[in-house]
N, C-alpha and C positions, 0 to 999 in steps of 0.2 A: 504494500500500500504506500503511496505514493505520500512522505511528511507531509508536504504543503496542501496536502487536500484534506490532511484529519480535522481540523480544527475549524474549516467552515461546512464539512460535511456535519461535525458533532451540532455546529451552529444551528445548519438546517433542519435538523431530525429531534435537536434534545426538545424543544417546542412542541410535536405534535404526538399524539396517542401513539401508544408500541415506539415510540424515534431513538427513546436510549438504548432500549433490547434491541432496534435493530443495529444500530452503530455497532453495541458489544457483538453482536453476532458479525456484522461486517470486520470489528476487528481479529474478534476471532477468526475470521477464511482468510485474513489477510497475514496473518502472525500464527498459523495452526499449534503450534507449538504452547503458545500462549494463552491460545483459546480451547486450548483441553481441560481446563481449566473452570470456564462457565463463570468468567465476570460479569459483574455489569458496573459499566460506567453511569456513575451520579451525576458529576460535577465535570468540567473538564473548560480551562483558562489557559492563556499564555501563564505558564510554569506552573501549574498549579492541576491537579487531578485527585477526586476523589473516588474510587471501586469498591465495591461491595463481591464478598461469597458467598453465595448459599453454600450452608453444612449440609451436605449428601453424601451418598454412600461414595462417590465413583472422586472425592476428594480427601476420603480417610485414609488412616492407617489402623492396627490392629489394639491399638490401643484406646480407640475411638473416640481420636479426636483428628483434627486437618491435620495431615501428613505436612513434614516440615519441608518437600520440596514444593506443594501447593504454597505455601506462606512465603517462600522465598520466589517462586513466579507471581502472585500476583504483587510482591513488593518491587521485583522490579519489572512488571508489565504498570503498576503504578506509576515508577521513576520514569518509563519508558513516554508514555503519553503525556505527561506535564512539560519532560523534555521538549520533546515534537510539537507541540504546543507553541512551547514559546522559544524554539530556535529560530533566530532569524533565517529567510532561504538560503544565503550565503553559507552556512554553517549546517555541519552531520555533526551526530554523535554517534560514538561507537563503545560498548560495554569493555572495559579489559579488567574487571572486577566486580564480586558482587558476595559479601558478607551477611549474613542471617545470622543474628542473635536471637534465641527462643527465650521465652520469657514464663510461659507457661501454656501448659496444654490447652491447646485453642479449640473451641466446641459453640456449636451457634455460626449464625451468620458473623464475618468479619465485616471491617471498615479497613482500606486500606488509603492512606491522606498521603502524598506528597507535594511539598512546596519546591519547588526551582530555587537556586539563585538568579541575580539578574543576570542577563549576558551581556548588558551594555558596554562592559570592558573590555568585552572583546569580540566586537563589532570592527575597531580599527585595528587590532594582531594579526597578522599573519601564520602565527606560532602556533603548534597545536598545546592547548590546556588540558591538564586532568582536573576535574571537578565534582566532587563529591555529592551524591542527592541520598536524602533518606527517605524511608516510607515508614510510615508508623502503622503499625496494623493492631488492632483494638478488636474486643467481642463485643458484645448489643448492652452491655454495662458500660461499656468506655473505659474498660482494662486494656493496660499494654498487654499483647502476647506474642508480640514480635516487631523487633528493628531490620530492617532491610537497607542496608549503603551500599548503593551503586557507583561504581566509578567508572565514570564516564570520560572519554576521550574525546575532545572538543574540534573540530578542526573545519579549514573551509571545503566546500564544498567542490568535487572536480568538477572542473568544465564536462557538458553534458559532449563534446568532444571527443574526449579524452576516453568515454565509457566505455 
């Protein structure tokens, strides 16, 4: 899925009946990976994304609660979309890291929040930056039961040329 188009497609669809299920489901075909998962996008700004899980069988483990590689994909499919959100089109990111702290056994639907830093500073670099994003994921009480920091790789964008 093409960055530059998430965030006015979310625009067009989060407004009308079924628009967020279908965005999550659109991002899910566009990310398979990430949509085996069964997010749905709440929220979604330049840097800023909030996703929900439904607790179901096909996201547990045997301990019966959300498997802790489900918690680390939707933290960083959270980090992912606040990213993409608010990178300028000159600018990709790319993952070369990505740390999960468990916090405690997550059971219930989650909340998964991530905020961006700005990228205004490096609108004029040419450099590529690492930049650290977290996602805090909380149960329907508003308990932490997991941190999610992705490190992402900041760089400009190659000429569509070059591809």
């Amino acid at each position: 899925m093409d960055p530059a188009r998430i965030l006015p497609l979310w625009q067009r669809l989060s407004g009308i009946p079924g628009g967020r299920w279908i965005f999550s489901r659109l991002i899910g075909f566009g990310v398979p990976y990430s949509g085996s998962i069964g997010a749905n996008v709440v929220e979604l700004e330049p840097g800023h994304a909030v996703l929900d899980l439904p607790d179901r069988r096909k996201v547990r483990n045997h301990l019966r609660s959300v498997h802790a590689i489900a918690l680390c994909n939707l933290g960083e499919l959270s980090s992912g979309l606040a990213m993409l959100a608010g990178l300028p089109p000159h600018l990709r990111g790319i993952v070369t890291k990505i740390e999960t702290s468990y916090l405690k056994k997550a059971r219930g639907t989650l909340r998964a929040t991530c905020t961006c830093p700005d990228f205004e500073g490096m609108l004029a670099s040419e450099e590529d930056q690492t930049v650290q994003v977290q996602a805090l994921l909380c149960d329907t009480t508003g308990e932490q039961v997991a941190v999610t920091t992705v490190h992402w790789l900041i760089g400009q964008r190659p000429e569509k040329a070059n591809r």
